[in-house]
C-alpha positions as semicolon CSV with decimal commas, in nm:
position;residue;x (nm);y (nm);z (nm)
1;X;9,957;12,045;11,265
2;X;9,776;12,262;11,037
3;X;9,446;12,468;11,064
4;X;9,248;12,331;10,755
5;X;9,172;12,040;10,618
6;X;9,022;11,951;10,325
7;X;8,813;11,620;10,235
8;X;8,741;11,553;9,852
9;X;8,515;11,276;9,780
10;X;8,631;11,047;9,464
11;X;8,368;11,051;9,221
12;X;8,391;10,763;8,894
13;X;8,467;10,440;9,114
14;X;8,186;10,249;9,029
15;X;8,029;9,979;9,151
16;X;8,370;9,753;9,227
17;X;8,317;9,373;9,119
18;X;8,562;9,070;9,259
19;X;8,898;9,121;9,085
20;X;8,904;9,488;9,055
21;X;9,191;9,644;9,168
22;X;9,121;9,910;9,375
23;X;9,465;10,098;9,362
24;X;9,410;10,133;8,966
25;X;9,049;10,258;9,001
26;X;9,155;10,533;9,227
27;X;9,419;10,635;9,014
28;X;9,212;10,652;8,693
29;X;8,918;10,777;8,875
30;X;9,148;11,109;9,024
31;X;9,253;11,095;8,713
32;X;8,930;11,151;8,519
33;X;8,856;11,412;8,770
34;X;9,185;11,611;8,687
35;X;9,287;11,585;9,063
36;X;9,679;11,509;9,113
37;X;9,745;11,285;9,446
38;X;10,041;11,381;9,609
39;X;10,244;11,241;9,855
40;X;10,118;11,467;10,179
41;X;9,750;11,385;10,071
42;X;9,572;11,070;10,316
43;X;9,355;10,829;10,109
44;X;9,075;10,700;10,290
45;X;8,895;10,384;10,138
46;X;8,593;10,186;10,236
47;X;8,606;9,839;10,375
48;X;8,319;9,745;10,139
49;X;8,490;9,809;9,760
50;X;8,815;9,626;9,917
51;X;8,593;9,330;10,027
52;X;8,433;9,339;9,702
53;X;8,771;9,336;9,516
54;X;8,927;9,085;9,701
55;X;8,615;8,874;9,690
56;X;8,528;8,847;10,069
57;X;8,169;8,757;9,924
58;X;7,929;8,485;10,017
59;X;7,581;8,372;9,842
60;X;7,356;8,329;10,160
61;X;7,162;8,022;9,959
62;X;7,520;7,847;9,976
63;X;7,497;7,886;10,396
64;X;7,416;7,594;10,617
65;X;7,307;7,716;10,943
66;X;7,468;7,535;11,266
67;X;7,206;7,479;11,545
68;X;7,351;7,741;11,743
69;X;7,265;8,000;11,462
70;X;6,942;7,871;11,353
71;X;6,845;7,871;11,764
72;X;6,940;8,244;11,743
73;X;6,833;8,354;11,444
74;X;6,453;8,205;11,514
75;X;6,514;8,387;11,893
76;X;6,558;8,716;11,762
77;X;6,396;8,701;11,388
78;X;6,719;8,657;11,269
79;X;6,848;8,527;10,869
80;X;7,055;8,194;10,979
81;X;7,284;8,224;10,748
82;X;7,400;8,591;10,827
83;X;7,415;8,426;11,178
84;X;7,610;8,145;11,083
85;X;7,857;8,376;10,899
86;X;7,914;8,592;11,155
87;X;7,954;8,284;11,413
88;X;8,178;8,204;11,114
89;X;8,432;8,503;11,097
90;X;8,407;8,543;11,505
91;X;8,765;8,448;11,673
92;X;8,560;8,523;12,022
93;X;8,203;8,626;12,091
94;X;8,227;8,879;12,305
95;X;7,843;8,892;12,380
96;X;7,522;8,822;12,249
97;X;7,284;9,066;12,313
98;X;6,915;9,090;12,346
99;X;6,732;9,163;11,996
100;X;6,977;8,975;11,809
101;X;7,328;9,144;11,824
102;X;7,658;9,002;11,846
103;X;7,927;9,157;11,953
104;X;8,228;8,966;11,848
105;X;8,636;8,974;11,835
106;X;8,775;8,883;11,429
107;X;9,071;8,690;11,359
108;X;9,223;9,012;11,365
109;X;9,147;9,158;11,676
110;X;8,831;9,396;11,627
111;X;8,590;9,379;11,833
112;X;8,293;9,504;11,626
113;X;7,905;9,402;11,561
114;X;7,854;9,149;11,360
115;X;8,202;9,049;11,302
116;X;8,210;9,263;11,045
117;X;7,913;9,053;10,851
118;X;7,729;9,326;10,587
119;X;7,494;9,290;10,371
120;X;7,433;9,648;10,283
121;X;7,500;9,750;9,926
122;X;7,585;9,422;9,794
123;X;7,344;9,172;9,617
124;X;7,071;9,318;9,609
125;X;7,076;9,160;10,030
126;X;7,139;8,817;9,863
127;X;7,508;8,856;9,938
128;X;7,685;8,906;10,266
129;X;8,048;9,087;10,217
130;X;8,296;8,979;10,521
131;X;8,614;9,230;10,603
132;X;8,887;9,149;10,458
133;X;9,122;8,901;10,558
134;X;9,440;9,140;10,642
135;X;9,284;9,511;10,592
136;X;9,661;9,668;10,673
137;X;9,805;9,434;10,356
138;X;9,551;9,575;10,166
139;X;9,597;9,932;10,239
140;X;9,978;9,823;10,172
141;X;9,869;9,721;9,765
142;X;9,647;10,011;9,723
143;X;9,919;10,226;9,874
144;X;10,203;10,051;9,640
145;X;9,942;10,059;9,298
146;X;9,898;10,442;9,355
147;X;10,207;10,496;9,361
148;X;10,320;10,321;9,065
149;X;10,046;10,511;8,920
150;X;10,085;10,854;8,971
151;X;10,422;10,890;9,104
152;X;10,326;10,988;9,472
153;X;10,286;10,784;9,757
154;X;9,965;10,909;10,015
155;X;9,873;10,747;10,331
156;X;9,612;10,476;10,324
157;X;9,342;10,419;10,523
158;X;9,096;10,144;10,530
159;X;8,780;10,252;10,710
160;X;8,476;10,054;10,861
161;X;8,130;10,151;11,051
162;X;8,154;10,083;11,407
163;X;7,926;10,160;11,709
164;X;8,053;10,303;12,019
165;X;8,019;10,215;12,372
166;X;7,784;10,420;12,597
167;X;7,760;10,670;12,261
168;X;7,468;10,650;11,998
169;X;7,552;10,643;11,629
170;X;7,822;10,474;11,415
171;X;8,134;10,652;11,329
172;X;8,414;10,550;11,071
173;X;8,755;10,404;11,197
174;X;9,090;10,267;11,042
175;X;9,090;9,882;11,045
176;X;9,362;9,872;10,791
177;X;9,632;10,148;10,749
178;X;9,975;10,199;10,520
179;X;10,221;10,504;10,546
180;X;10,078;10,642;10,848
181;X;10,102;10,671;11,231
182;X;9,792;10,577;11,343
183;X;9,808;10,675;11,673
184;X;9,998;11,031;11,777
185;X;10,158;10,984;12,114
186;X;10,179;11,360;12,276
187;X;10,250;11,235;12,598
188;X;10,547;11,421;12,749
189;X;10,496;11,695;12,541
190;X;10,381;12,061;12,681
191;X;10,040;12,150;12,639
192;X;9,899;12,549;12,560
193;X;9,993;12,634;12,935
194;X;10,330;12,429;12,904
195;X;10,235;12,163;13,146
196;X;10,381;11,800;12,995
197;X;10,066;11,583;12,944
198;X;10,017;11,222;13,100
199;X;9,780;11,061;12,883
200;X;9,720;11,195;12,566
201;X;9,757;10,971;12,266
202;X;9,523;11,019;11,985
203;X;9,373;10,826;11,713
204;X;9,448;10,990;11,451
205;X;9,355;10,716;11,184
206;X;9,056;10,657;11,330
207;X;8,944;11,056;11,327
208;X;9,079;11,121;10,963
209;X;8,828;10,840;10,894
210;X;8,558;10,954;11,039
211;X;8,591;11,288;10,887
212;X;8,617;11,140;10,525
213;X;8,286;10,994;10,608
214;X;8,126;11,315;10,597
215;X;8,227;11,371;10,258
216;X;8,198;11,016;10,093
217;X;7,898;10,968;10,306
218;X;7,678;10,614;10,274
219;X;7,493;10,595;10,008
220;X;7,654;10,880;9,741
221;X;7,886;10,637;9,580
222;X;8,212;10,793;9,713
223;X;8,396;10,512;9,887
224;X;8,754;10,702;9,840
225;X;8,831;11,048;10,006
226;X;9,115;11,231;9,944
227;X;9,224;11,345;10,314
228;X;9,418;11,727;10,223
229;X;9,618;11,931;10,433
230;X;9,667;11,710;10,747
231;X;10,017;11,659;10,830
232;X;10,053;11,289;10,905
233;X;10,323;11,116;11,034
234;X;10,538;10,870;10,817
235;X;10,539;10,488;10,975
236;X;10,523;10,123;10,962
237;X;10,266;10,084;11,208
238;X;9,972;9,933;11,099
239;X;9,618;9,976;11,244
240;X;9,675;9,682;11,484
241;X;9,776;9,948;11,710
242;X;9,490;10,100;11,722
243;X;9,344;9,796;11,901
244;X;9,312;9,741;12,265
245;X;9,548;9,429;12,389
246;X;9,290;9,177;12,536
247;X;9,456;9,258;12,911
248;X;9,409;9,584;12,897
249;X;9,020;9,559;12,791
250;X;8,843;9,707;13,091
251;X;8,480;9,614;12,983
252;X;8,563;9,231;12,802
C-alpha cells in the first residue's frame, strides 16, 4: 500500500451522445490534457456517460404507465413513467417506501433506489438514463480501447450514486469493474500488533470510487478520474463480488 494518492479529474469529455465510445474519448481527452495513463493508474468512470454511450436512454412521452405505477406515482406525487421504468428494470422490489421510494434488486444484483432509474443530467428531465445492461463488460471495452490507445492498460471502474443504510448521504461505488480486485481479503494476515485478523475484507473498488467523486464531483463535467498512486491488485473478478449473495442479506 502506499501513503498518497492522487485523484485527477478528466477535463474535455463532453457531453457523451449514444454511440460514443467512451474508451476513445478518454484517451483523446488525457491526451489533450498532456497526461500519459499508465498501467498502475485506476480509471474511474461514471455510470451516466456509459449509459449515454451505450444508449440505455428512454423518452418518458414513449412510457405507458401500468396501474401499479400510475397507483403509485398519484400516491406519492410521483411521474408514472419514471415509475413504470423503474418497475421496469426491477428483478425484485425490495421495498416501497413511504414518500415514493423504491428500493429495488436489478437484473444484476444491486440493490439500489430506483433501480438505477436517473433522470439527472440528461434531457433536459425529458429523458430517463437506465444502468447499463452488464456495467463489468463495459468497464472490460473501455479497459481494452485504452489500451489500444495509449499502450497501457489501467484498472477500470464503473461508479454509481448509492445511499447507505442507517447513514445519510450518497457515496460512489463500483457496479462495473475490469483489471482489478475489488475486494482485498486481509483476513489471516497480522495486523500493526501482529494479531491475524478474522474479518477484514475491504472494498476497495467501492472506496477508490468514492474518492474519485471528490474530484470529478456532480455537476463539474468530470465523469473520468484518473485514480494515481494506489497499488491495486491485478484480477478477473468483476464487481459482482462486491454484492451481497441474497442468503447472506441480513436486512432483505
Amino acid at each position: 500500500m502506499t501513503s498518497r494518492i492522487e485523484l485527477i479529474g478528466l477535463d474535455g469529455i463532453g457531453e457523451v451522445q449514444p454511440g460514443d465510445d467512451v474508451g476513445e474519448l478518454i484517451a483523446t481527452a488525457a491526451a489533450a490534457s498532456d497526461l500519459e495513463i499508465v498501467d498502475t493508474d485506476v480509471l474511474v468512470v461514471t455510470q451516466k456517460i456509459v449509459s449515454k454511450a451505450e444508449d440505455r436512454l428512454v423518452a418518458l412521452d414513449t412510457v405507458e404507465p401500468s396501474h401499479l405505477a400510475r397507483s403509485w406515482a398519484e400516491r406519492w406525487n410521483r411521474d408514472a413513467r419514471q415509475v413504470e421504468l423503474v418497475l421496469r428494470e426491477s428483478a425484485s422490489i425490495v421495498r416501497m417506501a413511504p414518500g415514493g421510494l423504491i428500493i429495488s434488486r436489478t437484473r444484476t444484483g444491486l440493490v439500489c433506489a430506483n433501480a438505477g432509474v436517473d433522470v439527472s443530467n440528461v434531457g433536459g428531465g425529458a429523458v430517463a438514463a437506465l444502468l447499463p445492461l452488464d456495467p463489468d463488460a463495459s468497464a472490460a471495452r473501455i479497459r481494452g480501447v485504452v489500451r489500444e490507445r495509449t499502450g497501457s492498460a489501467p484498472a477500470v471502474i464503473i461508479s454509481d450514486s448509492f445511499g447507505r443504510p442507517w447513514r445519510n448521504g450518497i457515496v460512489n461505488v463500483a457496479i462495473g469493474t475490469a483489471g482489478i480486485e475489488g475486494l482485498v481479503d486481509l483476513r489471516g494476515q497480522p495486523d500493526a500488533a501482529g494479531r491475524p485478523m478474522q474479518a477484514t475484507v475491504i472494498a476497495a473498488a467501492d472506496e477508490l470510487a468514492s474518492a474519485a467523486d471528490l474530484a470529478g464531483g456532480k455537476a463539474d463535467q468530470r465523469p473520468v478520474v484518473v485514480v494515481r498512486g494506489y497499488a491495486w491488485r491485478p484480477s478477473d473478478s468483476t464487481a459482482a463480488d462486491l454484492v451481497m449473495p441474497v442468503d447472506k442479506d441480513l436486512f432483505p
